[in-house]
N, C-alpha and C positions, 0 to 999 in steps of 0.2 A: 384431493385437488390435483390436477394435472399443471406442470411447472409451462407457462409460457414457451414458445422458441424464441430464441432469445438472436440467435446467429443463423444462417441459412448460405451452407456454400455452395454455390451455384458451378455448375461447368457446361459449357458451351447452352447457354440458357436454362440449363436446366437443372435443380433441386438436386444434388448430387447429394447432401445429407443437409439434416438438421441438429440445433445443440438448444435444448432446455432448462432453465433453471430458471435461478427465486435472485430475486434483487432488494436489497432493503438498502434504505437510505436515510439518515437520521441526521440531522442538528444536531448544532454542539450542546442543547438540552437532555438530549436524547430522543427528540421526538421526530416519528416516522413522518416524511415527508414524501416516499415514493416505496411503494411496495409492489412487488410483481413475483406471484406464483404463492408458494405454503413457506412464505417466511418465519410462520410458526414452528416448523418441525428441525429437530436441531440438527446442530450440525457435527462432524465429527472430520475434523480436518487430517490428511493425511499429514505423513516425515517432511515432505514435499512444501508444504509451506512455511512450517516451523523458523526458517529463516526471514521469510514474511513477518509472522509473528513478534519473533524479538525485534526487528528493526520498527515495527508498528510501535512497540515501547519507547525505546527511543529517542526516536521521532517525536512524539505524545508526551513524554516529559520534555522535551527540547521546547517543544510549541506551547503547551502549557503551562510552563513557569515551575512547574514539579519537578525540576531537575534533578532531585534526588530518587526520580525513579530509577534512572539506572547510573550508574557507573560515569557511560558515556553520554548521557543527556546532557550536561551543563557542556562539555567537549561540543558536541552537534551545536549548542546555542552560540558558541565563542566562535566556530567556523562561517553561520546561517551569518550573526551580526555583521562578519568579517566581510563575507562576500558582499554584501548589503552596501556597506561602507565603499565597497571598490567598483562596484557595477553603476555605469549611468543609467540602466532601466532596467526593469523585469527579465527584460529579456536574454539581458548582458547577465544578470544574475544568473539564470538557470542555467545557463549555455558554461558559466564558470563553476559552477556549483556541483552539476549531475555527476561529473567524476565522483568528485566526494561521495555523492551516496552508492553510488557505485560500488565504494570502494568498502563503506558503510556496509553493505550487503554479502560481499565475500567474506569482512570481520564478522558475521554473524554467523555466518555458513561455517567457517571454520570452528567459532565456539562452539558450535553443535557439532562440531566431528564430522559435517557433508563435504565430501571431497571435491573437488574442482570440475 
């Protein structure tokens, strides 16, 4: 099966390249709700996202109540409530918040030993 394009950079009207791949998209059951390309075939993530990865942890114990998934889960959930408490709307929230995970992000990057 050929992966969709997914993106298409254009310069001065014209198709200067294309970028294809597979999109999967699932609820919190696990069920696929948008699938685009051979979402079947696995994946094998490069060094590169691994910082991804652990913050995806996290995040996912923070958000799901598993806080004993990592270390820093229940930390993530005390800061998430915190700002919650302090922002008059979503928006005020994120705008306070995004350092954090920011910063969330380079503490990963260094546990894995990826330099700056």
């Amino acid at each position: 099966m050929t992966n969709p394009v997914l993106v298409e950079v254009l310069r001065g009207g014209q198709v200067e390249s294309q970028h294809r791949g597979r999109v999967a998209v699932v609820d919190a059951e696990g069920k696929a709700v948008l699938a685009l390309g051979d979402v079947a075939r696995p994946v094998f993530p490069r060094s590169a996202v691994k910082p991804l990865q652990a913050l995806a942890l996290v995040v996912g114990g923070a958000d799901t109540g598993a806080r004993q998934l990592t270390p820093e889960s229940a930390g993530l959930y005390a800061l998430a409530t915190g700002f919650q408490a302090m922002a008059k709307d979503g928006h005020e929230k994120m705008t306070k918040q995004f350092p954090a995970y920011d910063t969330l992000y380079a503490y990963c990057r260094s546990k894995l030993g990826i330099a700056k």
